[in-house]
C-alpha positions in Angstrom: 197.7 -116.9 -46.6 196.0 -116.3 -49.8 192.4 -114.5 -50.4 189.9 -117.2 -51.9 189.1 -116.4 -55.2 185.5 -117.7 -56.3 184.6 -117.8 -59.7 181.0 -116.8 -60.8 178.9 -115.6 -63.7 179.0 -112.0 -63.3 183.1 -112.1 -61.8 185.0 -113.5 -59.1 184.0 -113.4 -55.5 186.5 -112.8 -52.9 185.2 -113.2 -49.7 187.4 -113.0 -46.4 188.1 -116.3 -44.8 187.4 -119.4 -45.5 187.7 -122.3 -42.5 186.7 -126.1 -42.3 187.6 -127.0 -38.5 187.9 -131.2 -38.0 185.9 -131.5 -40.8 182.7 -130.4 -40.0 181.2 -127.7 -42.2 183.1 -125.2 -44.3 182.4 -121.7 -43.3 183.1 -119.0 -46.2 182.9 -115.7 -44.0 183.0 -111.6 -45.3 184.5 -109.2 -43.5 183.4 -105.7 -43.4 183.6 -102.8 -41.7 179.9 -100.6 -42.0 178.7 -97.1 -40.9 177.4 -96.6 -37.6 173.5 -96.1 -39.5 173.7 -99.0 -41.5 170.9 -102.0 -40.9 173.8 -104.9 -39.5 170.9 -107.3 -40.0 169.6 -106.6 -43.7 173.0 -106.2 -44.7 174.3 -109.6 -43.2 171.3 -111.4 -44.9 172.3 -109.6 -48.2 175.9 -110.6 -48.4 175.1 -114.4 -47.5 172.5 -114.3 -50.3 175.3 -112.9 -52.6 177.2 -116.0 -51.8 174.4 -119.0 -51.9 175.1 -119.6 -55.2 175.2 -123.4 -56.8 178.5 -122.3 -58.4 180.1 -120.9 -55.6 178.9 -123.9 -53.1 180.1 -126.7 -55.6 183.6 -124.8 -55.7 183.9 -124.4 -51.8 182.9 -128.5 -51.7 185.9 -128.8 -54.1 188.5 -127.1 -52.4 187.7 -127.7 -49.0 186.2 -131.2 -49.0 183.1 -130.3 -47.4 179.3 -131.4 -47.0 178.1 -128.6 -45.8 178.9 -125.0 -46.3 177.7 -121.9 -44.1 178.3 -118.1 -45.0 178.1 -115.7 -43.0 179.3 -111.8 -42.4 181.3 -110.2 -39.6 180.5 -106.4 -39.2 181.9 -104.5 -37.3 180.5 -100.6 -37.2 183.2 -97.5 -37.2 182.5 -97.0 -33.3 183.2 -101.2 -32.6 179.4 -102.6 -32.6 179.5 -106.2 -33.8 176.1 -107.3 -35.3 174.4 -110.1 -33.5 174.5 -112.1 -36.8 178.0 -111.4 -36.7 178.9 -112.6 -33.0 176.9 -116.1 -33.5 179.0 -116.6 -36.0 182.2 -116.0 -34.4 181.0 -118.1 -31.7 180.2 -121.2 -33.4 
């Protein structure tokens, strides 16, 4: 298994997992642990925002063939709380 590496203006991006299950939509997904005080929410909707790029969505069409593309962020916190953005996504 090799780490996707995304080219962008400012660098690469390298997020955790990339999937495409019976060709439905390509999931690029970050995985991170967080402190226990952190906002799971904000911080979810900031990493997915890091990601919606043109660039990187046209080279995640490329390699994984397709139409769609979702990102998303699995946090877990120090003590084992999973943010509820995090849990939809494991569960779709």
């Amino acid at each position: 298994m090799v780490q996707p590496t995304m080219p962008t203006r400012p660098g690469v991006c390298r997020p955790g997992i990339m999937i495409n299950k019976d060709w439905g939509p390509a999931c690029v997904i970050d995985a991170q642990f967080v402190g226990d005080n952190a906002d799971h929410s904000v911080s979810h909707h900031h990493k997915c925002q890091y990601y919606d790029q043109l660039k990187i969505t046209s080279w995640v069409h490329h390699q994984m063939g397709a139409q769609e593309v979702i990102y998303s962020r699995v946090m877990l916190s120090w003590l084992g709380l999973l943010a509820g953005e995090s849990a939809q996504c494991l569960g779709t």
